[in-house]
MIGU-871182 format. One record per residue: y, z, x of N, C-alpha, C in turn. Coordinates in pm, whole numbers, padded with zeros to 5 digits, always signed. Each point is the difference from the previous one (the first is absolute). Layout:
YZXYZXYZX ...
end
This chain:
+05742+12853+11918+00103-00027-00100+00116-00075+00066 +00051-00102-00074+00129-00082+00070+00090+00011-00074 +00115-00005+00020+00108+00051-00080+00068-00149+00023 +00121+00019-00066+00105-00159-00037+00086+00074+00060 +00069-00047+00130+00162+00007+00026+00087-00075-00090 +00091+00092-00043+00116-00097-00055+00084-00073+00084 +00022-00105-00041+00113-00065+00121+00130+00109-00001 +00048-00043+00140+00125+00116+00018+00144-00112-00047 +00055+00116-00072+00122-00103-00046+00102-00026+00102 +00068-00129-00016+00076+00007+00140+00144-00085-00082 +00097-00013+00136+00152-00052-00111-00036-00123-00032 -00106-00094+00071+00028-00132-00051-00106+00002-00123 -00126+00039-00010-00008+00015-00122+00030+00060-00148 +00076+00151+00049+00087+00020-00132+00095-00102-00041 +00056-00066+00117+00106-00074-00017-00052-00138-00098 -00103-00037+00021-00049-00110-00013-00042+00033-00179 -00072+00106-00028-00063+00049-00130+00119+00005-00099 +00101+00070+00062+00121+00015-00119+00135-00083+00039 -00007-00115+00072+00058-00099+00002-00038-00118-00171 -00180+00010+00014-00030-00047-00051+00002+00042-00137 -00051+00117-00032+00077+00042-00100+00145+00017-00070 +00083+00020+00117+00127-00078-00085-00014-00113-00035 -00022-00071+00072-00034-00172-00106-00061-00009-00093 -00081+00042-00040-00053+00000-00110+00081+00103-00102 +00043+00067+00000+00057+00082-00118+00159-00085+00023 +00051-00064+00119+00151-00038-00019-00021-00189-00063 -00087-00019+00065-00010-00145-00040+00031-00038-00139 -00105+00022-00089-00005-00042-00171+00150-00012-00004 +00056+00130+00007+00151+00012-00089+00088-00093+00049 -00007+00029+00138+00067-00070+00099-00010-00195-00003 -00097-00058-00049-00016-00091+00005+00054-00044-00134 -00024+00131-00136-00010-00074-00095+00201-00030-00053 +00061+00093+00107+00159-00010-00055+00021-00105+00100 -00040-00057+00126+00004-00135+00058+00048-00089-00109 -00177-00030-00057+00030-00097-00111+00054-00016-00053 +00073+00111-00116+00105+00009-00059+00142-00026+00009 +00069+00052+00100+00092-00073+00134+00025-00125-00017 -00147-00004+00072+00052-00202+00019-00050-00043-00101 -00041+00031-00148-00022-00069-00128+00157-00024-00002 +00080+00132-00035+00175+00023-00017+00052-00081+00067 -00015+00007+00145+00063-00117+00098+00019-00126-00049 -00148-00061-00036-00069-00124-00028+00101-00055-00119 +00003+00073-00097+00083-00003-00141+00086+00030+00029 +00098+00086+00077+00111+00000+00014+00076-00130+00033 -00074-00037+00144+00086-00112+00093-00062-00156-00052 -00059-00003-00057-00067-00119-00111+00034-00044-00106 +00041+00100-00061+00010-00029-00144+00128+00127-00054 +00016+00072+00017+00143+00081-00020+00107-00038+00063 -00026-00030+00144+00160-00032+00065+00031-00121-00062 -00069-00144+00021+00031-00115-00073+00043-00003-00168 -00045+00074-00052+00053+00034-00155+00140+00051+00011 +00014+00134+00066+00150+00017+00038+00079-00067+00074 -00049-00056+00075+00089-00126+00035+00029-00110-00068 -00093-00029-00070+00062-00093-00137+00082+00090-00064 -00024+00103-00091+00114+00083-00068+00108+00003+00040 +00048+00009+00166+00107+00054+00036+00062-00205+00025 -00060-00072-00010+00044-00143+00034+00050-00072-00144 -00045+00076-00102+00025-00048-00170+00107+00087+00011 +00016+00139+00039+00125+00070-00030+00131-00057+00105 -00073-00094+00123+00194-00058+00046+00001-00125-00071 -00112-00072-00064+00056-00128-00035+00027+00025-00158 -00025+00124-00068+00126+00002-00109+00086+00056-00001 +00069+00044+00138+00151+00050+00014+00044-00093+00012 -00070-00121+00056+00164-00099-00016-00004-00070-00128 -00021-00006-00099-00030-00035-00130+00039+00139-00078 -00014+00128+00039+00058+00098-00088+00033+00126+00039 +00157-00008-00048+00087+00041+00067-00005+00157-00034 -00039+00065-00068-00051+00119-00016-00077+00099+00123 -00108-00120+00017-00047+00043+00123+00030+00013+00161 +00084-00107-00001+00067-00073+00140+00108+00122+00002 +00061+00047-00083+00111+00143+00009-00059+00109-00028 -00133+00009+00082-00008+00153-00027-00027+00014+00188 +00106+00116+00023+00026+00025+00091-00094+00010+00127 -00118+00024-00028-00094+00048+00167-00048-00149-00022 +00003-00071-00119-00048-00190+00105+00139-00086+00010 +00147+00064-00018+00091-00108+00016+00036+00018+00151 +00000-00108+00088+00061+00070+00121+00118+00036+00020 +00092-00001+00108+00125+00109+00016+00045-00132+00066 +00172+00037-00033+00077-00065+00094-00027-00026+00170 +00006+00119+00061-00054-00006+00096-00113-00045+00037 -00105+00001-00060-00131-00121+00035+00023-00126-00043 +00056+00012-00062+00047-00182-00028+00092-00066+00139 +00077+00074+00028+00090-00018+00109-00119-00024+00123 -00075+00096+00041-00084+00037+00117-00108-00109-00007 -00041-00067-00131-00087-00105+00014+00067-00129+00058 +00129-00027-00092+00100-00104+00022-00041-00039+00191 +00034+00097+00040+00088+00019+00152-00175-00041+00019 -00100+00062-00021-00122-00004+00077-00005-00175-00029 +00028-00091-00063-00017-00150-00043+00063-00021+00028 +00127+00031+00100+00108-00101+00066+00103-00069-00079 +00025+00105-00124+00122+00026-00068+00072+00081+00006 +00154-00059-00097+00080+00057+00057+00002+00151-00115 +00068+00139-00020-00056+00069-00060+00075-00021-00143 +00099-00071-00021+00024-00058-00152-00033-00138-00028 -00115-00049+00037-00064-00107-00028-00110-00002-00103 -00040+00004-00095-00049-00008-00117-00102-00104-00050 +00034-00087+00069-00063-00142-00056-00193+00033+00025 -00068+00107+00077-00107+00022+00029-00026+00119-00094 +00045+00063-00070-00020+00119-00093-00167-00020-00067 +00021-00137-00104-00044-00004-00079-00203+00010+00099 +00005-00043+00102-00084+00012+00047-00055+00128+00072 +00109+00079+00085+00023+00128+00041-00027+00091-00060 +00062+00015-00145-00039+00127-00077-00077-00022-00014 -00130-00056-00100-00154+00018-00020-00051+00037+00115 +00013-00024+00089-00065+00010+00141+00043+00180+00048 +00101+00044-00036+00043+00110+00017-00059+00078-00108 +00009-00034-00121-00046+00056-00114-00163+00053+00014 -00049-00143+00045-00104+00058+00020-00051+00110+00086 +00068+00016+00114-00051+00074+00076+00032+00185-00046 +00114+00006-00093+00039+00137-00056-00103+00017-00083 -00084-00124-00124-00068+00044-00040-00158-00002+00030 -00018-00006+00133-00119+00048+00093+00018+00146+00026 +00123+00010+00021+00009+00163+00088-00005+00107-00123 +00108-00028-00131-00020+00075-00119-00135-00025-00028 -00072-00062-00002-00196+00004-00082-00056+00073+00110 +00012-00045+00114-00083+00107+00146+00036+00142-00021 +00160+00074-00049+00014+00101-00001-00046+00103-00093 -00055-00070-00087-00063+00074-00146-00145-00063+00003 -00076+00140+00039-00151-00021+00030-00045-00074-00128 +00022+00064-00119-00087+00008-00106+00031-00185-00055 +00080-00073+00052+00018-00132-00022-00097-00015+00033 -00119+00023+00145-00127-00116+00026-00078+00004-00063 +00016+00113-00096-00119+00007-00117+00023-00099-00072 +00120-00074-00020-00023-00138-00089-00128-00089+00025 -00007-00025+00132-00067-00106+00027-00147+00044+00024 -00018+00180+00011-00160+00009-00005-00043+00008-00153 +00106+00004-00082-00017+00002-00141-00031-00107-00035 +00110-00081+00029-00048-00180-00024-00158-00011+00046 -00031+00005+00108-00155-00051+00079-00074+00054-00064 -00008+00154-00071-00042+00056-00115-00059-00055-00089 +00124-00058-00073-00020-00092-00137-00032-00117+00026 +00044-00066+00080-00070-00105+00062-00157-00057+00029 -00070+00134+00066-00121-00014+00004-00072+00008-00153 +00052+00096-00045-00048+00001-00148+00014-00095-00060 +00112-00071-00023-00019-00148-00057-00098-00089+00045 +00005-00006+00131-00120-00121+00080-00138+00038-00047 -00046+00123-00069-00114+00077-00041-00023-00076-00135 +00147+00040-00069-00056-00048-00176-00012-00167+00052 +00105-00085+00059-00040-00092+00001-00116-00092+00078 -00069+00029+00115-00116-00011+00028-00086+00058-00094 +00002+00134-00090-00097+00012-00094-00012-00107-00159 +00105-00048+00021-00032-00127-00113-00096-00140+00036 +00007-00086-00113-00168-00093+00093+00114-00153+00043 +00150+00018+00014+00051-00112+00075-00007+00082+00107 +00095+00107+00043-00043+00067+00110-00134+00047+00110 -00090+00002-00104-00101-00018+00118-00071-00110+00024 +00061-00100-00107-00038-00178+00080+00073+00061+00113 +00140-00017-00007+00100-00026+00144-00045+00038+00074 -00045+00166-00011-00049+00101+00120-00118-00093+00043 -00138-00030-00059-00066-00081+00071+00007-00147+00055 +00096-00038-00043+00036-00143+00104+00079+00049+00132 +00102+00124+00004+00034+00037+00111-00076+00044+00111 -00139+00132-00101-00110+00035+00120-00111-00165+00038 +00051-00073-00078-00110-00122+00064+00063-00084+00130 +00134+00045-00034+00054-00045+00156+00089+00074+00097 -00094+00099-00039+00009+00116+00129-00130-00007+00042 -00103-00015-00064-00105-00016+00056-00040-00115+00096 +00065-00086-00041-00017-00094+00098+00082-00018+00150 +00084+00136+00040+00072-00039+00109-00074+00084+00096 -00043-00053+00115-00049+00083+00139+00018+00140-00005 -00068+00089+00018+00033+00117+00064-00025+00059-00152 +00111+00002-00093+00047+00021-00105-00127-00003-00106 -00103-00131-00033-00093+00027-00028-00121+00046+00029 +00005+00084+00136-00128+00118+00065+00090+00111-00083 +00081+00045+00023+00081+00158-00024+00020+00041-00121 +00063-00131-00110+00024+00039-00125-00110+00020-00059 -00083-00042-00043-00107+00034-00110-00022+00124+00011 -00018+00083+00169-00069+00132+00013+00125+00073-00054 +00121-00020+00038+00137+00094-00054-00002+00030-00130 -00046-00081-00035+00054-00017-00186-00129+00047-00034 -00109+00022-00002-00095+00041-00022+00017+00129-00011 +00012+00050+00112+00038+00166+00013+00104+00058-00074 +00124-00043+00010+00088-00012-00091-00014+00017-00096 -00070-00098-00053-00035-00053-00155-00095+00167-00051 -00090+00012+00070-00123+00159+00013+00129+00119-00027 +00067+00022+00079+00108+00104+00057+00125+00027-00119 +00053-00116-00080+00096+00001-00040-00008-00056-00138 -00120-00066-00054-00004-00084-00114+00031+00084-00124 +00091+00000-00129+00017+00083-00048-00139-00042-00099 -00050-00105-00049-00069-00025-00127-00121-00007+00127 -00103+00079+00013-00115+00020+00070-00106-00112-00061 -00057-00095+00086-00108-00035-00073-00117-00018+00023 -00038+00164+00096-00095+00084-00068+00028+00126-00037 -00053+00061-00072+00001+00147-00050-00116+00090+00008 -00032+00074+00096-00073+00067+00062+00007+00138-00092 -00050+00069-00050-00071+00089-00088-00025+00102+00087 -00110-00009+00101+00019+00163+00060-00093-00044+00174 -00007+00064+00049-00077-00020+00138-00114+00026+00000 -00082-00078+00058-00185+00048-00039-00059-00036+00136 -00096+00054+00045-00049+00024+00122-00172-00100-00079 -00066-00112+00092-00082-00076-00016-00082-00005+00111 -00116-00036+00001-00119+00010+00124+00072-00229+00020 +00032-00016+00105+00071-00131-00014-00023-00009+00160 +00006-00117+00096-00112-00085-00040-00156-00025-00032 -00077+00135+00004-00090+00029-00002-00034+00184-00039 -00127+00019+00036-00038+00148-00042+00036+00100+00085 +00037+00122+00039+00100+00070+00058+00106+00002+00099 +00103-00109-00034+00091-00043+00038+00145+00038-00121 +00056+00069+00028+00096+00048-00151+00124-00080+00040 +00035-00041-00099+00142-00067+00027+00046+00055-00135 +00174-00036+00039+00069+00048-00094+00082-00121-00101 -00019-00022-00140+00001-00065-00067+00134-00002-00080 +00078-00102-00081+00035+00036-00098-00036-00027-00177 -00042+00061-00049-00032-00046-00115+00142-00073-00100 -00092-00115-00070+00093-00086-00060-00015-00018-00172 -00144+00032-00014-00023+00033-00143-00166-00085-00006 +00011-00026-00115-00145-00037-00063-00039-00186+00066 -00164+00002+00008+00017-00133+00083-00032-00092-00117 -00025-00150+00058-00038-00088-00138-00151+00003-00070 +00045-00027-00119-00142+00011-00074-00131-00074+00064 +00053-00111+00046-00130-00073+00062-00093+00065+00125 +00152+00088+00102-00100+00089+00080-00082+00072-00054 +00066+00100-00098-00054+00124-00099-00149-00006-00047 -00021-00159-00041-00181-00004-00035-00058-00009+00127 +00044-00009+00140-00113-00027+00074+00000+00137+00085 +00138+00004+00025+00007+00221+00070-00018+00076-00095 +00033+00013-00177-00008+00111-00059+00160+00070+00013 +00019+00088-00077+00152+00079+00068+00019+00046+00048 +00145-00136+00063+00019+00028+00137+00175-00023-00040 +00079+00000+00127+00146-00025+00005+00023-00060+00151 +00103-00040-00075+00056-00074+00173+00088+00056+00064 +00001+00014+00122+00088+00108+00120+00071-00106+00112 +00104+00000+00030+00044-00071+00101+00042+00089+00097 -00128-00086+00169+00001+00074+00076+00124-00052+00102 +00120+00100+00032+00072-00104+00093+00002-00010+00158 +00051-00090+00064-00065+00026+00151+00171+00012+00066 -00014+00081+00179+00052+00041+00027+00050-00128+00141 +00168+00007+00027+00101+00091-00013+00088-00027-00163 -00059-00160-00058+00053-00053-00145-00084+00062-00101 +00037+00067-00084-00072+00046-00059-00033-00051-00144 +00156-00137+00032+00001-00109-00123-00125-00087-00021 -00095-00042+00123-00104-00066-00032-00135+00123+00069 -00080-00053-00073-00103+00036+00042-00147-00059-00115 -00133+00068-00103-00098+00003-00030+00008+00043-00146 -00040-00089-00109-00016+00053-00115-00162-00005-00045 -00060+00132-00016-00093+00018-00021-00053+00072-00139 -00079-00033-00080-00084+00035-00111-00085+00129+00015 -00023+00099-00037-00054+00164+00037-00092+00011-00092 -00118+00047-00038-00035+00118-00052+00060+00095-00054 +00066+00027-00142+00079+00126-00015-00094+00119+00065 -00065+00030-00030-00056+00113+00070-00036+00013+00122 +00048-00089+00093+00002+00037+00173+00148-00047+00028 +00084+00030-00086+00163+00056+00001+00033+00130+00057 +00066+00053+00088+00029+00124+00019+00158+00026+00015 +00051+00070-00107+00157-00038-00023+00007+00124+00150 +00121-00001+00060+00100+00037+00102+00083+00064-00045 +00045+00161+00008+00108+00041-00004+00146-00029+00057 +00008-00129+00003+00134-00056+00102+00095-00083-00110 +00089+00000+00038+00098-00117-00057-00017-00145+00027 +00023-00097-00050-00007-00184+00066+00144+00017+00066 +00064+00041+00019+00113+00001+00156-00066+00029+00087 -00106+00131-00035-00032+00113+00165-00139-00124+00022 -00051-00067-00079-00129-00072+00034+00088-00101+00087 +00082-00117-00054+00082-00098+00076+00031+00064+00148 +00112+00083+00021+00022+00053+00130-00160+00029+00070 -00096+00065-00102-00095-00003+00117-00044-00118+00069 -00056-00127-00127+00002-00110+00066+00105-00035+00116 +00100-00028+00001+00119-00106+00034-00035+00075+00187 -00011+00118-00019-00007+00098+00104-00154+00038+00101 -00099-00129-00064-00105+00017+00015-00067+00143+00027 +00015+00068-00067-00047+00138-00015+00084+00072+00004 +00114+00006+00146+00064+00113+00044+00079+00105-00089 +00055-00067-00127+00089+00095-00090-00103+00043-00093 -00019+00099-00006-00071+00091-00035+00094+00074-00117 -00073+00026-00164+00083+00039-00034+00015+00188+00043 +00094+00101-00034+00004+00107+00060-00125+00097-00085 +00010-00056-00088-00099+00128-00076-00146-00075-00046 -00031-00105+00097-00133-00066+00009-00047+00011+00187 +00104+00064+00095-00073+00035+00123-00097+00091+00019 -00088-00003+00111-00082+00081+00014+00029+00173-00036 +00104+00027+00055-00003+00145-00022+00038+00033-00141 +00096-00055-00050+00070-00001-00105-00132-00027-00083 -00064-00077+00000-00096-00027-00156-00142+00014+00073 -00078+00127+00017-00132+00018+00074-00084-00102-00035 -00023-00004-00166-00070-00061-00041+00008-00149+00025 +00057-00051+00060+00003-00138+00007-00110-00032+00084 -00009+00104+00104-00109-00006+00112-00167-00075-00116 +00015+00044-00116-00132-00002-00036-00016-00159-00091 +00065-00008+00003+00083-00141-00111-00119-00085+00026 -00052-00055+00127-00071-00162+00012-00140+00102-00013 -00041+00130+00005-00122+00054+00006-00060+00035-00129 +00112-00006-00129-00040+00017-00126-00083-00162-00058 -00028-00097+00069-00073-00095-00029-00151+00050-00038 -00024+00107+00029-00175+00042-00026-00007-00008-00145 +00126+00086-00063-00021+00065-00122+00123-00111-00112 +00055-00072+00080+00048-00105-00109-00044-00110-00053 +00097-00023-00125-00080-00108-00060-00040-00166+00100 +00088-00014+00112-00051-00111+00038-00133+00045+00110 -00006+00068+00013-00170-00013+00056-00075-00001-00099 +00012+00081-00151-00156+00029-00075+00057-00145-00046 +00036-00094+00022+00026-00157-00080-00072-00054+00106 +00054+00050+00104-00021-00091+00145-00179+00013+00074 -00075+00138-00037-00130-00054+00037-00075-00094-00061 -00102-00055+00120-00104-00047+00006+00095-00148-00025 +00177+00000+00030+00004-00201+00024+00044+00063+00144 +00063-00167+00015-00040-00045+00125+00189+00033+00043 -00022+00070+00129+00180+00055+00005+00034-00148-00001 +00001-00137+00038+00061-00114-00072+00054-00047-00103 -00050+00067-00098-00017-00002-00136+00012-00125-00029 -00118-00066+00055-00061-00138-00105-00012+00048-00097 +00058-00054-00112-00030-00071-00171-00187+00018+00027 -00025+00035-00132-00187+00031+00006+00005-00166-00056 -00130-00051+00002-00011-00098-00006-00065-00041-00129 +00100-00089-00070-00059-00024-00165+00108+00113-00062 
end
């Protein structure tokens, strides 16, 4: 009789096992408020600060045009800064003749420090970028707007570098974020694909065309997608009856793709769902084998 030693645990491999396991349970979250961050960043220092900086550049150039505004106290400057600028320009401190240029210049800078001191002001400008994007939405969703949009992507496409990278960005993007989907996936179905016991995981899309229909009989079409894009991949015509729907969601199917297997959903793992173990072995007693004897696992078309 031979027995199995267990390996003996030692610090560099505990160290090593639940090192690694923190990464994996800290990563996801950890990565996914990254993004978020520098989405905020991105929109902040892009498109919010420059909006408030226009705002705060419309509010000094109608103080000197209106006088309402120009006298309200935290943007008028003070005697004493008027004096202290004078002297900094190599005037004398009742010299005047530079005011008209001085104050805006002073003005402005009080009303930098009053907008910096009141947080809830930078929300102007993530509000603006807000509405902003939403507009660029309705108007690229009209059909002058998406002329424009496609004469712009036709010459982005044409610049070095720019046309390898964009198509794949926007693609994913387009998969990830599109609000009007155009496909609509119905439910997840498990298919013998590319051949006879090989299971891949499918998405069903609905009913196929009539012209297939007389030569397969009823069948539906499934789009199979490939991995790490899960935007392109295989549209294939089925047999309804060598369909095998999936207890999963089309998110938990995508992540499985995108993830080439690894994300697993939690209540489709081995321990968690026993029965899954038996899943590719129920082919004896399903409908795509009693369809599937005596052809050819190729499945040549019979002839005539």
């Amino acid at each position: 009789m031979t027995t199995t030693q267990t390996p003996a645990h030692t610090f560099s491999s505990d160290f090593k096992r639940f090192f690694v396991r923190g990464l994996v349970v800290l990563l996801p979250s950890v990565l996914t408020l990254w993004i978020m961050v520098k989405a905020y960043q991105f929109v902040d220092t892009n498109i919010a600060d420059p909006v408030n900086g226009g705002i705060r550049l419309a509010m000094n150039n109608i103080a000197k045009v209106w006088d309402p505004l120009a006298n309200i106290n935290a943007f008028k400057p003070t005697d004493d800064e008027l004096i202290a600028e004078r002297l900094s320009l190599g005037l004398t401190t009742d010299d005047g003749a530079q005011d008209s240029a001085i104050v805006p210049r002073l003005r402005a800078v009080k009303i930098h420090d009053w907008w910096e001191a009141r947080w809830y002001m930078r929300m102007i400008g993530i509000v603006a970028a807000i509405v902003g994007v939403y507009f660029a939405g309705r108007l690229l969703g009209g059909f002058f707007g998406r002329r424009i949009y496609r004469k712009i992507e036709g010459v982005i496409s044409t610049v070095p570098v720019f046309k390898q990278v964009y198509p794949h960005v926007k693609q994913i993007v387009d998969f990830l974020f599109s609000d009007e989907k155009q496909i609509q996936f119905s439910r997840v179905v498990l298919v013998e694909y590319p051949r006879r016991g090989i299971w891949t995981i499918g998405l069903l899309t609905g009913e196929t065309m009539a012209s297939i229909v007389k030569k397969s009989g009823d069948a539906v079409t499934v789009f199979i997608p490939s991995s790490p894009v899960p935007a392109t991949g295989y549209t294939i015509t089925v047999p309804r009856g060598e369909v095998v729907d999936l207890p999963i969601s089309v998110e938990e199917a995508i992540r499985f793709t995108i993830s080439g297997g690894v994300l697993i959903p939690k209540h489709q793992t081995l321990d968690a769902s026993p029965h899954s173990r038996t899943l590719p072995e129920t082919t004896e007693d399903s409908p795509t084998q009693e369809k599937g004897r005596g052809r050819d696992s190729t499945r040549q078309p019979d002839a005539g």
